[in-house]
C-alpha positions, 0 to 999 in steps of 0.5 A: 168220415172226420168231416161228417163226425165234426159236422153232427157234432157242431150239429149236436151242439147248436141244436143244445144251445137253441134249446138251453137259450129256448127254455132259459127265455120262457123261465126268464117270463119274457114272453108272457104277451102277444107283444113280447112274444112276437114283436120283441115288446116293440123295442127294437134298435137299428143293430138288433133290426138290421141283423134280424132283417139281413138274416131272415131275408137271406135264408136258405135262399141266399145260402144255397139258391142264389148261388146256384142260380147264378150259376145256371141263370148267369146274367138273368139273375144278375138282373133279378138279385141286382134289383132286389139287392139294391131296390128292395133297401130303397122300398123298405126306407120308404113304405116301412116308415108309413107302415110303422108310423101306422103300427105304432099307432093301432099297435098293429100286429100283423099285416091285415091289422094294417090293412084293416085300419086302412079300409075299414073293411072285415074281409079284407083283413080276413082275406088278407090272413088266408093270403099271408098263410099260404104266401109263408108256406113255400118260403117256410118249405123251402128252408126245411129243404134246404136243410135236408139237402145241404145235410145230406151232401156235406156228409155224402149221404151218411145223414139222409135228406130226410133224417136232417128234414126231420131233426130241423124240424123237431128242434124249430118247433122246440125253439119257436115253442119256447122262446118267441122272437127274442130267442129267434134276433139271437139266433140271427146274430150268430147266423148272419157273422156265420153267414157272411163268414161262409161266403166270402171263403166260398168265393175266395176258393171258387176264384183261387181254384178256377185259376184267378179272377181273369182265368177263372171267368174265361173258363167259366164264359167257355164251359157254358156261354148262355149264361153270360147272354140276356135271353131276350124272348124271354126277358118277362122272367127276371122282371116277374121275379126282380118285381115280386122279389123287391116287394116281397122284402116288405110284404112277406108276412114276416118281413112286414111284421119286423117293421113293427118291432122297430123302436122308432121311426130313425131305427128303421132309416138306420136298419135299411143302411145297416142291412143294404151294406151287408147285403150288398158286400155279404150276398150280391158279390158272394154268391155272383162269384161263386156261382160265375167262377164255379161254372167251369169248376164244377160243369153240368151240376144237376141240382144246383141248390147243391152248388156250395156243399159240393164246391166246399166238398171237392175243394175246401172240405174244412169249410164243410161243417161251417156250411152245414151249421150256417145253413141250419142256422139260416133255415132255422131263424128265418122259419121260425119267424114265419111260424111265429108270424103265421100264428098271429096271423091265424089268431088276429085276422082269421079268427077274431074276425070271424068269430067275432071276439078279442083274445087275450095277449095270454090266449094269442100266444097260447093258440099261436103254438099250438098252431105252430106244432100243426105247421110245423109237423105239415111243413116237415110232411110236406117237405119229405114229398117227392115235389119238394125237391125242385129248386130253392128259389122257384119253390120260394117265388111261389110264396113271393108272388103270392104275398106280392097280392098284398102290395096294390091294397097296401100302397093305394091308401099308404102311398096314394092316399086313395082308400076304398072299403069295395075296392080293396076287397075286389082287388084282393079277392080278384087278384088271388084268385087270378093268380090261383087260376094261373098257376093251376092251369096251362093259361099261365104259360101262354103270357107273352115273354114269359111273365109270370102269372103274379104281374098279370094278377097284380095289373088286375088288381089295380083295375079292380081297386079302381073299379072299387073307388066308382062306387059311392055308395057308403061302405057297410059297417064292418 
């Protein structure tokens, strides 16, 4: 009962502090512009950046289902995390240059202005806008979720899933409504110290109480050795996710669009040395050891999103309340980026195009709450149905494997210097819907050795876009 009073109290006290810092913001008239409002006026240095990059990457994902992943997948994880860990940095230094050297000279604001600018062609970057939406929705999910489910462990069921589902939500719309981008790299700061903090006591503890680095493993490898052996027949799934995970780092709607918040070319080789050591010594280690060493410490878990409340709860119970306010403030960042992210998206590569007119800096912030308060109230619905519940990370991949559909038109005229008007709409267009098809339908299951649907998709789109390029013809005016 003391830990659960001291965890709605640090609560009660975060929550008032994102709302002075949210309404401080808007007095201060910080976010009167588009610019401002959702790329921090473009001004960004490589320590505020690498911050906001590390924290909105890890998330809930890395706080509660990476761990718990480790846990039930062992080895197969490794080798997703690994690639992601180590490759994605690598991906980020050489395509995000391109990417912000683009921006900076359209000033784009999201990924389908990009898009735009090189194809020359409408569709794709309306296309592109209804991808980046419904790519942001399970990764926007699952934060809410993880949320409702660390709240609802750490205090043993005294706050419901639900109720910390609900509160999380009232108090991201509030702070997103408010305080823009500038309010969320704050909240990123303090979430990442707290973060790191969290997970290397969590693996002290899961080593110490299994017995030591070498006891403790031994007891884990005879609690469940399938874990620590590839699956061989099924070696299609860590590769899917290692594949759309590592793109993912740059073509993640919000991700992409912190590449434009950069100061300068520098500021970006900077952040990905910046956010690739913290990621490396803060997440991969963290959470391998905890999830490897609390195998035999806690057999036979059932949701193993749950992994940490309950690891800290048997045998650290002090470390609970730091563990509920770090996830809150993980969730909370990294989904109001993507509410902030999904707004520009809806105004400036949905609606502009389609209705045929540009809006003010004024009038983009001011539909983008508006759309904001919808999402939000969505996510929150969605969040509480029965279907939510299921795993952090395969809920995420969903999302992932959806914004992996952005990477052939991205890296054809970006890496290849090979720019089509007809083959960038093919490739989109066909992807998607290849993708939808797949997931939707038992065709999904029968891909060999279990690759998922989003590699299947994406080898489409390659053959589409170069289908595209035969036609000569000149490209319609868009």
């Amino acid at each position: 009962m003391t830990t659960t009073i001291i965890i709605i109290l640090l609560l009660s006290l975060y929550v008032l502090k994102s709302i002075v810092i949210g309404v401080h913001l808007s007095k201060s008239g910080g976010v009167k512009n588009g610019d401002e409002y959702f790329l921090a006026g473009r001004s960004l240095n490589w320590v505020f950046l690498g911050f906001t990059v590390f924290a909105t990457w890890i998330s809930t994902f890395a706080y509660l289902g990476s761990p718990g992943f480790y846990y039930s997948k062992g080895v197969q994880w490794l080798f997703t995390h690994g690639a992601l860990v180590v490759l994605s940095p690598l991906l980020l230094w050489f395509i995000g240059r391109k990417i912000w050297a683009v921006g900076q000279a359209h000033k784009c604001l999201t990924p389908g202005d990009l898009l735009y600018i090189l194809h020359k062609n409408k569709s794709v970057r309306i296309m592109s806008g209804i991808i980046s939406l419904f790519a942001l929705i399970p990764y926007s999910l699952i934060q809410l979720i993880g949320i409702g489910k660390v709240v609802s462990v750490a205090t043993q069921g005294t706050i419901s899933f639900g109720l910390g589902v609900v509160i999380a939500g009232i108090v991201i719309g509030f702070y997103a409504f408010y305080g823009g981008i500038r309010a969320i790299i704050w909240t990123d700061i303090f979430q990442s110290i707290l973060f790191m903090g969290v997970m290397i006591v969590s693996a002290i503890v899961a080593v110490y109480y299994s017995g030591g680095f070498v006891d403790g493993l031994a007891r884990s490898i005879q609690s469940d050795i399938d874990v620590f052996i590839l699956n061989q027949s099924s070696f299609g799934s860590p590769i899917t996710l290692a594949l759309i995970w590592t793109f993912g780092f740059v073509t993640l709607p919000h991700m992409w669009q912190r590449i434009y918040m950069a100061k300068s070319v520098q500021t970006i080789s900077k952040t990905v040395v910046f956010s690739c050591g913290l990621t490396f010594f803060f997440v991969l280690f963290p959470c391998l050891t905890t999830g490897i060493y609390s195998i035999g410490l806690i057999p036979y878990l059932a949701d193993t999103d749950a992994l940490l409340p309950t690891l800290l709860g048997r045998y650290f119970e002090i470390g609970l309340p730091f563990l509920v306010l770090g996830t809150f403030a993980a969730g909370m960042s990294t989904i109001d980026s993507q509410l902030l992210t999904s707004s520009s998206i809806l105004v400036k590569d949905i609606l502009e195009p389609i209705m045929e007119r540009s809006f003010t800096p004024t009038q983009v912030s001011r539909i983008g709450r508006f759309w904001l308060v919808f999402l939000i109230f969505f996510l929150v619905l969605t969040a509480l149905l029965p279907f939510s519940k299921g795993s952090i990370i395969l809920i995420a991949s969903k999302g992932v494997g959806i914004a992996f559909m952005l990477v052939v038109p991205l890296c054809f005229p970006l890496l290849l210097n090979r720019s089509s008007y007809w083959g960038s709409a093919i490739s989109l267009f066909g992807g998607f819907g290849i993708l939808i098809g797949l997931e939707l339908t038992t065709l999904g299951t029968l891909i060999p050795y279990q690759f998922g649907p989003p590699v299947v998709a994406a080898i489409c789109q390659i053959i589409l876009y170069r289908m595209g390029m035969i036609r000569t013809d000149p490209a319609p005016t868009s």
